[in-house]
C-alpha positions as CSV (number, residue, x, y, z in Angstrom):
1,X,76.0,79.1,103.7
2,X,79.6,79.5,102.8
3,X,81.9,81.8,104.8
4,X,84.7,82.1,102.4
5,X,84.0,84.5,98.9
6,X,84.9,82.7,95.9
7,X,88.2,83.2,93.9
8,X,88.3,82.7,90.1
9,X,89.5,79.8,88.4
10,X,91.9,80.3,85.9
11,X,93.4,77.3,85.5
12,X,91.0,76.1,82.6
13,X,93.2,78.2,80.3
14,X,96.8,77.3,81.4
15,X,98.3,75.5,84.5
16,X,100.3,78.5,85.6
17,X,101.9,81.7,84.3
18,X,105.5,79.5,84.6
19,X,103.3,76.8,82.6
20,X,105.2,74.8,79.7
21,X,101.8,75.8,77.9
22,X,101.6,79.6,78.7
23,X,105.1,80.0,77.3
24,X,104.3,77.6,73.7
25,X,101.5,79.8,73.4
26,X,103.4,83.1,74.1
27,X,105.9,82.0,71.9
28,X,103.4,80.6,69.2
29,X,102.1,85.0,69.5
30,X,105.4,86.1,69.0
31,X,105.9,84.1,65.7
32,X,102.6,85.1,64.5
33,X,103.5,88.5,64.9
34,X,106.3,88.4,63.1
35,X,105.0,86.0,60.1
36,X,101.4,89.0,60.3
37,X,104.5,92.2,60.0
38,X,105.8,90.4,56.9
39,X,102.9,89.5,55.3
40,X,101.4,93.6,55.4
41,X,105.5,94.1,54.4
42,X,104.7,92.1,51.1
43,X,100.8,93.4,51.0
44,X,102.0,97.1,51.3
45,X,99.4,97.7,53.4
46,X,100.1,101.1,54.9
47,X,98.0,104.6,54.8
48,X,98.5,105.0,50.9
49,X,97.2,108.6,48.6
50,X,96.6,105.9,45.7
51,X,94.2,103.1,46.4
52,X,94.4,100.1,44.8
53,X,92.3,99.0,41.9
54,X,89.2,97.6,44.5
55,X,89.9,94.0,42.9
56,X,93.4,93.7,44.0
57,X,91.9,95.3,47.5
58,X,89.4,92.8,47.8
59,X,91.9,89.9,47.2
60,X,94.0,91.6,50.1
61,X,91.2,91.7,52.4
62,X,90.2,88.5,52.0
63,X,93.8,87.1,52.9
64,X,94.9,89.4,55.6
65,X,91.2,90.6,57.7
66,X,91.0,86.6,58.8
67,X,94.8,86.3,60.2
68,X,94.4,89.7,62.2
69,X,91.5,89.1,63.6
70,X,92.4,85.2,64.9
71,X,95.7,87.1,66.2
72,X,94.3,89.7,68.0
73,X,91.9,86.9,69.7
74,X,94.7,85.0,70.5
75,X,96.7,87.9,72.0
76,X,93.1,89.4,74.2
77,X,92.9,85.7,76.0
78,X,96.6,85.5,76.9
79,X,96.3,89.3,78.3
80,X,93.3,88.7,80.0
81,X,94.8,85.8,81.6
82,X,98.5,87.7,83.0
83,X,96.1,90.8,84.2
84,X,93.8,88.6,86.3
85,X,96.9,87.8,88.2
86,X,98.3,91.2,88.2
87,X,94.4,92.8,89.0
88,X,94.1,90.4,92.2
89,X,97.7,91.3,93.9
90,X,99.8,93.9,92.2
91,X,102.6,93.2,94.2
92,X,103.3,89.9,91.9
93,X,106.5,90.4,90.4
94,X,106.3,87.6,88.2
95,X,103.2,88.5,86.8
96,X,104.3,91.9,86.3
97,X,107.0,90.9,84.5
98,X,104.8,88.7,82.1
99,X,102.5,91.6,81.6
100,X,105.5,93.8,80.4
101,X,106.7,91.3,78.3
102,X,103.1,90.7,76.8
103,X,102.5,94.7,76.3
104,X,105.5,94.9,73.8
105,X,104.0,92.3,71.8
106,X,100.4,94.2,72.3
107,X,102.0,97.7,71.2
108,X,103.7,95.7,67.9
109,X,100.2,94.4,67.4
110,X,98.7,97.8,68.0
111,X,101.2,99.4,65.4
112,X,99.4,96.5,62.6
113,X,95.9,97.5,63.6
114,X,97.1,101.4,62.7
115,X,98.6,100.2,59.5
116,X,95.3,98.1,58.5
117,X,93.0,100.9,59.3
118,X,95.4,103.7,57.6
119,X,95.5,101.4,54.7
120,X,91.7,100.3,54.5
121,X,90.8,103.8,54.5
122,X,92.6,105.0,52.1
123,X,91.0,102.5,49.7
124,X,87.2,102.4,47.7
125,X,85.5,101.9,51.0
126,X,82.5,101.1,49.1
127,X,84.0,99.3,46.1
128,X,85.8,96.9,48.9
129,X,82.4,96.3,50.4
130,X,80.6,95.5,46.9
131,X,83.6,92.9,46.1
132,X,84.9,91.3,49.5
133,X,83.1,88.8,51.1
134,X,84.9,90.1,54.5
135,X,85.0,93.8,53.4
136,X,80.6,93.2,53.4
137,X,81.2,91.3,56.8
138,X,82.8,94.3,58.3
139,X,81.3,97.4,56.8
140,X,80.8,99.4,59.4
141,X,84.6,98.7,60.3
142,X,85.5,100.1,57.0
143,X,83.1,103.0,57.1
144,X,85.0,103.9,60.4
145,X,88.5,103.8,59.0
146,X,87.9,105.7,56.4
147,X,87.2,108.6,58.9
148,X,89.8,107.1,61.6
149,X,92.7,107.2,58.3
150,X,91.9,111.1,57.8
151,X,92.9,111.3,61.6
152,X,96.2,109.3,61.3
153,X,99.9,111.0,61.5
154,X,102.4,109.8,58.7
155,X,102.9,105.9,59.5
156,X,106.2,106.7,61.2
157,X,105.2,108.7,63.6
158,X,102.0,106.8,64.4
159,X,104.5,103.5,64.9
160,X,106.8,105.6,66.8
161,X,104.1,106.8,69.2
162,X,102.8,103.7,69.9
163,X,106.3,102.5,71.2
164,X,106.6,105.4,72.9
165,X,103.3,105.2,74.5
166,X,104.8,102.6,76.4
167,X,107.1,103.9,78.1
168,X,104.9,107.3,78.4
169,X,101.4,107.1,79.1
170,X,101.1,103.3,79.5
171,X,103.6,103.4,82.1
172,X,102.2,106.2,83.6
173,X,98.8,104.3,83.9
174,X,100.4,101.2,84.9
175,X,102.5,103.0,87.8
176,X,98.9,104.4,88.8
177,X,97.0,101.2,89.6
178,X,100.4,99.9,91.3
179,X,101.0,102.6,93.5
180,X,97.6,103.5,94.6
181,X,96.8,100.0,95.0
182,X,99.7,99.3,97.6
183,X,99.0,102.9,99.7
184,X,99.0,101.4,103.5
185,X,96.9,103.9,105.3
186,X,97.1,104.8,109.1
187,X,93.4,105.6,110.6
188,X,91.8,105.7,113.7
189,X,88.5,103.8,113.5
190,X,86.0,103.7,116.7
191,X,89.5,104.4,118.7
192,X,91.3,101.9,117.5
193,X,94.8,102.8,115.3
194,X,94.6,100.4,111.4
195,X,96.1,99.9,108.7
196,X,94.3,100.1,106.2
197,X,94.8,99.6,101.8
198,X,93.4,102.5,100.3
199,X,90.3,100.4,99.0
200,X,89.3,98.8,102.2
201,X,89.0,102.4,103.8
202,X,87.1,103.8,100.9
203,X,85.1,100.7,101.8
204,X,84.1,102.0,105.1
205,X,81.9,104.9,103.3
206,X,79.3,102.4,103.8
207,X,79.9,101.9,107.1
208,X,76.6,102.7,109.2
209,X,78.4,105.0,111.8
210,X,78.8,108.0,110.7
211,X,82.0,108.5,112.9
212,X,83.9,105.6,111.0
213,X,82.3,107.0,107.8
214,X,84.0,110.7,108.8
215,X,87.5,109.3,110.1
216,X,87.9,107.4,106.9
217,X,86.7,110.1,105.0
218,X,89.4,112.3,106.5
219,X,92.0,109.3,106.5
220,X,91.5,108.9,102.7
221,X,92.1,112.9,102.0
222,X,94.9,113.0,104.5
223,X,96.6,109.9,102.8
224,X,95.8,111.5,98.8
225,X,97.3,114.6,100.0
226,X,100.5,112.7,101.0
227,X,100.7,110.6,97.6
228,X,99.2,113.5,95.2
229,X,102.8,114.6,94.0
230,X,103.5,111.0,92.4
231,X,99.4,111.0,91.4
232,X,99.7,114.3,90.1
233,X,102.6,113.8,87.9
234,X,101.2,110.7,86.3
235,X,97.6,112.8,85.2
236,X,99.9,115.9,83.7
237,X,101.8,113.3,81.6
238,X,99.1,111.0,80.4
239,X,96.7,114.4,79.9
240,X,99.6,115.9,77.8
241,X,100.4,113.1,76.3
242,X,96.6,113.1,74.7
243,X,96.9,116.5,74.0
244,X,99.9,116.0,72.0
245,X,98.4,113.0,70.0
246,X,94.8,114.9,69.7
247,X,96.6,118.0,68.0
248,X,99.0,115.9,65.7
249,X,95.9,113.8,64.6
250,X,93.9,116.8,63.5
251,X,91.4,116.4,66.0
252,X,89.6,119.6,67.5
253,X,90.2,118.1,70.8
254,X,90.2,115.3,73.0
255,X,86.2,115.3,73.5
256,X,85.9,115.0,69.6
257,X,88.1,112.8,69.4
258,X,86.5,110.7,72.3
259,X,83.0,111.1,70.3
260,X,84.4,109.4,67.5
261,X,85.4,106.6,69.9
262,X,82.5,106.1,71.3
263,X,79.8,106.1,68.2
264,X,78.2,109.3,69.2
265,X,77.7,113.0,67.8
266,X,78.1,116.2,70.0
267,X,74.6,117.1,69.2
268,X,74.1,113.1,71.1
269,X,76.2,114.2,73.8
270,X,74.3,117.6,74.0
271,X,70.7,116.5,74.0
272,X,71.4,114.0,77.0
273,X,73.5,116.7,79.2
274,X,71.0,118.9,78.8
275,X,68.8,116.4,80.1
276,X,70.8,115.9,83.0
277,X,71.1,119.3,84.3
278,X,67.4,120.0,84.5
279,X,67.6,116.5,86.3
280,X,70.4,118.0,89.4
281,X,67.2,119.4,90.9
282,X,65.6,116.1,91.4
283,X,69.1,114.3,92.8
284,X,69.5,117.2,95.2
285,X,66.0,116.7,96.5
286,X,67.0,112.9,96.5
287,X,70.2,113.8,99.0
288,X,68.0,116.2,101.1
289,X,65.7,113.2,101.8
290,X,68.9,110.9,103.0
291,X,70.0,113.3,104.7
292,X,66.7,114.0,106.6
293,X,66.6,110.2,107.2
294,X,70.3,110.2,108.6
295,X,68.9,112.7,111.0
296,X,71.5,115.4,109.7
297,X,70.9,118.8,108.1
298,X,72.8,118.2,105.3
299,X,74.8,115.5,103.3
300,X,78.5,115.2,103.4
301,X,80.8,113.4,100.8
302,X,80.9,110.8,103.4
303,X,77.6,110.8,103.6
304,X,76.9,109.6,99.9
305,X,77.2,106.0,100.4
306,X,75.9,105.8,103.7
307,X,73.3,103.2,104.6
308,X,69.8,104.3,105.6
309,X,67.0,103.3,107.7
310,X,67.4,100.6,110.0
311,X,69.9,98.2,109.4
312,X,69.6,97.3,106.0
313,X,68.8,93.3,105.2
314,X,72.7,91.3,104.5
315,X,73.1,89.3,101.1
316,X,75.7,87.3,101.5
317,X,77.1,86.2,98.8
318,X,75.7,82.3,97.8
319,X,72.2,84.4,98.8
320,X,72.8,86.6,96.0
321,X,74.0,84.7,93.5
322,X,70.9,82.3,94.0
323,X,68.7,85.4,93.6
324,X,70.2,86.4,91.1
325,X,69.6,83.3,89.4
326,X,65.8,83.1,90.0
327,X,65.4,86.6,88.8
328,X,66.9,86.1,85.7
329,X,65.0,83.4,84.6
330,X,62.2,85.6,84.6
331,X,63.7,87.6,81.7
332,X,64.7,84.5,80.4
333,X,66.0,81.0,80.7
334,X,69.3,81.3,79.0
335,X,70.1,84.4,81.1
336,X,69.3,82.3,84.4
337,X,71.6,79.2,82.8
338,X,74.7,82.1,82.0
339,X,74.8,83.5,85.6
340,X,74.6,79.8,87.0
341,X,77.5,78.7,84.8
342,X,79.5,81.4,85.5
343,X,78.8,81.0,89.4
344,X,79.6,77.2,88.6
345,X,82.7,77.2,86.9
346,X,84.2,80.2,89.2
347,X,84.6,83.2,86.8
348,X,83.9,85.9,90.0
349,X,86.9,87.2,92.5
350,X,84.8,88.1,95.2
351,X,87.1,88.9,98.7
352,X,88.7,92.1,99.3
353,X,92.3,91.5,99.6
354,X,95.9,94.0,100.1
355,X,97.1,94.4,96.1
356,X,93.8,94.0,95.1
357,X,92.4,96.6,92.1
358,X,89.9,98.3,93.8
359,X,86.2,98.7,92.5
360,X,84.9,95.8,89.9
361,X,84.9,95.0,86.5
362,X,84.1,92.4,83.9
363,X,86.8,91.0,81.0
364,X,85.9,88.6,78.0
365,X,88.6,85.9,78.6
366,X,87.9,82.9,75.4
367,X,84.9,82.6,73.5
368,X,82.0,82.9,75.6
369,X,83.5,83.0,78.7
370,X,84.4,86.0,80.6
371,X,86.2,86.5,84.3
372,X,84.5,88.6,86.6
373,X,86.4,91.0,89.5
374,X,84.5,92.7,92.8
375,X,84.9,93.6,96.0
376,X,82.2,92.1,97.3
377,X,80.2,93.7,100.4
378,X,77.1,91.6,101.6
379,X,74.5,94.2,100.9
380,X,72.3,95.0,98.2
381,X,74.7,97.0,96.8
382,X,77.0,94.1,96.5
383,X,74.3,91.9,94.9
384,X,73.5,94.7,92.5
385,X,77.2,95.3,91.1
386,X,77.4,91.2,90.8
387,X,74.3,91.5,88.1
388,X,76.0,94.5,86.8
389,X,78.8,93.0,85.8
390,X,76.9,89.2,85.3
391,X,75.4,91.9,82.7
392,X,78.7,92.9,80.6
393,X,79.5,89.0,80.7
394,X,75.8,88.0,79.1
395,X,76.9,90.6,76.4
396,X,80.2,88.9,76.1
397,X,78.1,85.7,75.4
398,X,76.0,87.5,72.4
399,X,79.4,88.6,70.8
400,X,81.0,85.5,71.0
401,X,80.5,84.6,67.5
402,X,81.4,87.7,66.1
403,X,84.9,88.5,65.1
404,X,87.9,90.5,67.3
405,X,86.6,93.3,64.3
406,X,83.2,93.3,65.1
407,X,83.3,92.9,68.5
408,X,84.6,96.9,69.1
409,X,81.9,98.3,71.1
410,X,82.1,101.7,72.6
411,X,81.9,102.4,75.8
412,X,78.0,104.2,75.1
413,X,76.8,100.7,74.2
414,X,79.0,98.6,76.4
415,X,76.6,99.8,79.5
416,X,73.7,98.4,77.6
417,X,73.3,94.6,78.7
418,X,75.1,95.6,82.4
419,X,72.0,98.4,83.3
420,X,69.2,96.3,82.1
421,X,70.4,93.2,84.1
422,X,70.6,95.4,87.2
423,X,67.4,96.6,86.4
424,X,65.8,93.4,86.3
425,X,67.7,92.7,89.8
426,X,66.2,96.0,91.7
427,X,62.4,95.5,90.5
428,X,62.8,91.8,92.2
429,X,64.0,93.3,95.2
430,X,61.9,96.2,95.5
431,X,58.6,93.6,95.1
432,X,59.7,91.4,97.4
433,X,60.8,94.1,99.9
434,X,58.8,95.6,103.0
435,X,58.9,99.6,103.5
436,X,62.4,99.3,105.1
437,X,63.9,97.7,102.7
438,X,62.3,99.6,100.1
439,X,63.9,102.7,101.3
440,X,67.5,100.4,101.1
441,X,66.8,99.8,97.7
442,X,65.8,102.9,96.4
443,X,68.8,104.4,98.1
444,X,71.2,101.8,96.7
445,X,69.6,102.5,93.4
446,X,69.2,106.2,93.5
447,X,73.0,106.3,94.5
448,X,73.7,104.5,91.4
449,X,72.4,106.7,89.7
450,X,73.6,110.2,91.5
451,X,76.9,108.6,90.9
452,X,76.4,107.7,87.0
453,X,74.7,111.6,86.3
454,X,75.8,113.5,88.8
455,X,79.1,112.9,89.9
456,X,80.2,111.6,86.2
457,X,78.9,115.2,85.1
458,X,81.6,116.7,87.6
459,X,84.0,114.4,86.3
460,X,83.7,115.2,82.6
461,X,83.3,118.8,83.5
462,X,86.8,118.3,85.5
463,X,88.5,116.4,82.8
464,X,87.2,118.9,80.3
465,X,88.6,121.2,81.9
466,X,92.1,119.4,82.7
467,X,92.2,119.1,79.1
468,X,91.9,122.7,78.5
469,X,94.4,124.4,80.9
470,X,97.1,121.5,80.8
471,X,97.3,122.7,76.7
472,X,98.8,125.8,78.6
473,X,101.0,124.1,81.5
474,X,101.4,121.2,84.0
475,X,98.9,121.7,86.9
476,X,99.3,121.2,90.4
477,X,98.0,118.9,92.9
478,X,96.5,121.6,94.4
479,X,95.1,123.7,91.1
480,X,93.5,119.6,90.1
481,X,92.0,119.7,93.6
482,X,90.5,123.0,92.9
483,X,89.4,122.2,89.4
484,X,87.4,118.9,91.2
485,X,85.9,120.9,93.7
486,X,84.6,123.5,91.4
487,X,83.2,120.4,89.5
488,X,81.2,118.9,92.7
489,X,79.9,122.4,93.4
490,X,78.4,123.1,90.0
491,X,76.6,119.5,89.9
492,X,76.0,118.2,93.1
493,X,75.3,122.2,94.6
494,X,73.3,122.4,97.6
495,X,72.7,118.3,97.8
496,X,76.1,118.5,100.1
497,X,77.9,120.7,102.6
498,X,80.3,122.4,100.5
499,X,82.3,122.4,103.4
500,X,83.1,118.4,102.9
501,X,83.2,117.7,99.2
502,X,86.1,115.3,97.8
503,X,89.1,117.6,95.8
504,X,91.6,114.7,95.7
505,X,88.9,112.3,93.3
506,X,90.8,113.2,90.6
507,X,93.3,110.9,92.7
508,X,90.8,108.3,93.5
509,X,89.4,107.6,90.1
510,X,91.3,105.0,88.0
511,X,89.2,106.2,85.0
512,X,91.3,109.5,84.4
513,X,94.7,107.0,84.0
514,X,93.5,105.1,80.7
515,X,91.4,106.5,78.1
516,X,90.4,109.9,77.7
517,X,86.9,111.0,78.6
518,X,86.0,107.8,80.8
519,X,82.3,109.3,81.9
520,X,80.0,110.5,79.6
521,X,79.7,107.3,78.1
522,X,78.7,105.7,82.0
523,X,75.1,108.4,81.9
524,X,74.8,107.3,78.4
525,X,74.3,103.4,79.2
526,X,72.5,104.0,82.0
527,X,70.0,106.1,80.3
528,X,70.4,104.1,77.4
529,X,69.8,100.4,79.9
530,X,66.5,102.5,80.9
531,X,64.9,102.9,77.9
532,X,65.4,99.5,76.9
533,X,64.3,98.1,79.9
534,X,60.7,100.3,79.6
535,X,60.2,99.0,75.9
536,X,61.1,95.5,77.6
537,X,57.8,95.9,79.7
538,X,55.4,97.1,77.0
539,X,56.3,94.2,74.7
540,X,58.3,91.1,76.2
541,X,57.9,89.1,73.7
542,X,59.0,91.3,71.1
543,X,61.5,92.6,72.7
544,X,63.4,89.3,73.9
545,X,63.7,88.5,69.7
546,X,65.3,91.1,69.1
547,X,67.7,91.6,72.0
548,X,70.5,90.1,72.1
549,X,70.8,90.7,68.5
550,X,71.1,94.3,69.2
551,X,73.8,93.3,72.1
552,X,75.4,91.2,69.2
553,X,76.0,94.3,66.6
554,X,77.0,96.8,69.3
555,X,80.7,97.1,67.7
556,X,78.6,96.7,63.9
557,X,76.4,100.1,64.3
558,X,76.5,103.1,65.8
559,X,74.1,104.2,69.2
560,X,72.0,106.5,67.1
561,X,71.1,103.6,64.6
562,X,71.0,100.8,66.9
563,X,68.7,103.2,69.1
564,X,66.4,104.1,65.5
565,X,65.5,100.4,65.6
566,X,64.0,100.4,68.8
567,X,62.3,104.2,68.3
568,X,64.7,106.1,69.5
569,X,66.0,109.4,68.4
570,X,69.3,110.5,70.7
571,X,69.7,113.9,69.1
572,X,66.8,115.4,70.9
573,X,66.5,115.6,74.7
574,X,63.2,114.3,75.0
575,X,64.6,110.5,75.0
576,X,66.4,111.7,77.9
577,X,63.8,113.4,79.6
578,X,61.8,110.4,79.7
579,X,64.7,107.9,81.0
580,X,64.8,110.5,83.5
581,X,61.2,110.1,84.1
582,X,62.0,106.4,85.1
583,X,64.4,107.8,87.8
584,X,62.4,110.8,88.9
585,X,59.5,108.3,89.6
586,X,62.3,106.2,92.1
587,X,62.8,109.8,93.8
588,X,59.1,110.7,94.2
589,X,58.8,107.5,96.0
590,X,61.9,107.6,97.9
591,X,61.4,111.2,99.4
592,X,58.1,110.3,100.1
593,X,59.0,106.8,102.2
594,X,61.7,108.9,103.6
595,X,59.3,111.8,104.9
596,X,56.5,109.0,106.3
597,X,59.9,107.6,107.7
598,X,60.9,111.0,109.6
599,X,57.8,112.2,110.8
């Protein structure tokens, strides 16, 4: 068993950031670039009131759609490669400075993806499609712009606010992850003074005793309290800065702006909250049973993550990944040959580190291959976020062949492939498991999911709400603390003390520092991942054809058609209700292991 957590390998794309071949193929972007501005110079492609006659489109299309997309797949690999450096240890200059120098190529790049869509829709979408081979190839592309153009500013003012979003709210995201990832915390831990980074003492949430759990807890709001000011400043300007953008782009606001993004409707987004609040009943009950089985009264925020039962069962690491392995192969073979290749050729940065992002995530690198970030902790909860994002990388691996184009999927459906492997990974574990560990996995589970409905409902209602009231002002760190708190108290209600909620996670959560309404879309995979996962069991067969189709055309449909094809209609809440079922079930058992457990 090996002691030391993998680090990934990204040396199969270049040598080096200071790599002779890292700075031809920089250079060989740059001069692409340029060669791509002039030839939509010549083209006249640009948001136009007179479309072309949709031969002279098509002949466009067909010359310019190829170029643009090879581009943007050539700029995606060398970004993905400067942020893993800069994701594992912000405090590398160098590769900071090779990120900034790659983001001004990114923003002119950016600035050519507004002028194609302004231009494509402002042309006879459906003429194009009859007449261009590419135009048919990316439809629902087309379809899109059309609506995206009638949301566009003049072309000089969308090209200047996409310069200006770097130095605005790019930088204000970018100082974010630095500066939270670098916090050195003081904390007293079983009587003994640390320091601590801001992750590895949100890491102690898990701890078993609930001592450590409560210093860290009040370490953590001590130290956000301290740093809010900075924090604080950095959520006015990016909030503003999307309020700014949202009104000048005709939107009604951010949210309908952030449905178009994500391939839903409001009635969508409706149906499946409504859902979830007649669900808060059955979480609360969920965090009553913990916290009978912590032998407290009642829950605390440091309580949510807290292990229960006896000591749950360790997975370290090369355990999980070999578990992980078996249990995919009995979904399919190809799934159990992905996760063994990308174990194999080192895609996953396991070990905690100082500079390290916190949290974990999963970015396409080349082609079929993607690079995989965690903190790993040996526990089930480790092993789960592993098939989680093992998940995202499988779905990576069904849009490989598609182009930079068609590979835009929303947030809503990028959850899709990520739930159902981690689905696949609890049921293994929960047969194998005796009652104790039964109870571990439930909870690891059923916190998953209080996290994805529950606490994302209280961060969309606080965002929502950010949204509103910064229109008016900037707010302070202590008016977003109250906003958050309001938030917990109308979702989670009396599933925790109200006396030890979390204000400052508007300061914790990277999610409010990039794009707007990072949340809803989390509920909507999981529920989503759930009702795929049911229709997997009633019909394997079936349902294996036409899979990882479905995860191929995720950026070539929308959710409510992709859903149609599998039976589902998202506008009503009964789809909801019965993902829910598939969690409420998980509660029933787990409240009634916990009360046999307490009695």
């Amino acid at each position: 068993m090996k002691t030391e957590l993998p680090r990934w390998d990204m040396s199969v794309v270049y040598p080096g950031l200071d790599s002779p071949e890292y700075e031809r193929d920089f250079r060989s972007l740059v001069r692409a670039i340029d060669e791509l501005e002039g030839l939509f110079d010549e083209a006249g492609i640009n948001r136009t009131d007179t479309p072309l006659n949709p031969d002279l489109a098509a002949g466009v299309m067909e010359r310019v759609l190829p170029i643009y997309n090879a581009l943007n797949d050539q700029a995606w690999t060398l970004g993905a490669y400067v942020y893993a450096f800069v994701s594992v240890d912000s405090r590398d200059e160098y590769a900071q400075a090779r990120l900034s120098e790659l983001e001004r190529q990114s923003v002119r790049l950016a600035k050519l993806g507004t002028r194609l869509t302004a231009w494509a829709g402002s042309q006879d979408v459906e003429a194009l499609i009859e007449r261009s081979e590419q135009a048919k190839q990316h439809a629902y592309w087309l379809r899109r712009a059309r609506i995206a153009a009638e949301h566009m500013m003049s072309p000089a003012e969308e090209a200047l606010a996409a310069e200006m979003q770097l130095t605005g709210s790019n930088a204000w995201s970018k100082f974010y992850g630095n500066y939270t990832s670098q916090i050195q915390v003081e904390a007293e831990i079983k009587g003994e003074k640390q320091t601590l980074t801001m992750s590895m003492l949100r890491n102690l949430a898990y701890d078993p005793d609930r001592e450590v759990r409560r210093a860290a807890y009040e370490a953590e709001l001590k130290a956000w309290e301290q740093h809010a000011m900075p924090i604080a400043s950095a959520l006015n300007a990016i909030k503003g800065e999307t309020n700014l953008l949202t009104r000048k782009r005709g939107w009604d606001s951010p949210l309908h702006a952030s449905l178009f993004r994500n391939a839903i409707d409001e009635a969508t987004l409706n149906a499946m909250l409504e859902a979830a609040y007649e669900a808060f009943p059955d979480f609360r009950r969920y965090l009553h049973a913990k916290a009978r089985l912590l032998g407290i009264e009642r829950c605390a925020w440091y309580d949510i993550f807290a292990p229960v039962g006896k000591e749950p069962r360790r997975w370290e690491y090369d355990e999980a990944a070999q578990f992980i392995i078996e249990q995919f192969a009995t979904y399919s073979q190809k799934l159990s040959d992905f996760a063994r290749r990308a174990f194999e050729e080192r895609w996953i940065d396991a070990p905690p580190q100082p500079g390290k992002r916190d949290g974990a995530f999963c970015m396409r690198l080349r082609k079929d291959e993607s690079r995989i970030l965690t903190n790993y902790k040996p526990a089930f909860g480790g092993m789960s976020t592993l098939a989680h994002e093992l998940g995202h990388a499988y779905h990576n691996l069904c849009l490989a062949e598609r182009t930079y184009l068609q590979r835009q999927t929303p947030m809503t459906l990028a959850e899709t492939a990520s739930i159902f492997c981690e689905t696949i990974i609890r049921q293994a574990a929960l047969r194998d498991a005796d009652r104790d560990e039964q109870i571990a996995i439930l909870e690891a589970s059923l916190q998953g999911a209080c996290q994805v409905v529950v606490d994302i409902t209280s961060r969309f209602l606080f965002e929502k709400t950010v949204f509103e009231r910064r229109n008016e002002r900037e707010l302070s760190a202590r008016e977003l603390c109250e906003i958050m708190r309001d938030a917990q108290l109308q979702t989670y209600g009396d599933g925790l003390d109200d006396n030890a909620l979390h204000p400052y996670m508007w300061a914790a959560k990277p999610h409010y520092y990039g794009s707007a309404f990072y949340n809803y879309p989390y509920m909507f995979g999981l529920l989503f991942g759930l009702g795929l996962y049911a229709l997997y069991l009633d019909d394997p067969d079936g349902f294996r054809a036409r899979y990882d189709d479905l995860l191929s055309r995720t950026g070539m449909a929308d959710a409510p058609t992709l859903a149609a094809e599998f039976g589902f209609d998202l506008r009503t809440p009964a789809f909801w209700r019965g993902a829910f079922d598939t969690i409420r079930r998980d509660i029933d058992q787990f409240v009634s292991l916990a009360t046999q457990s307490s009695a």
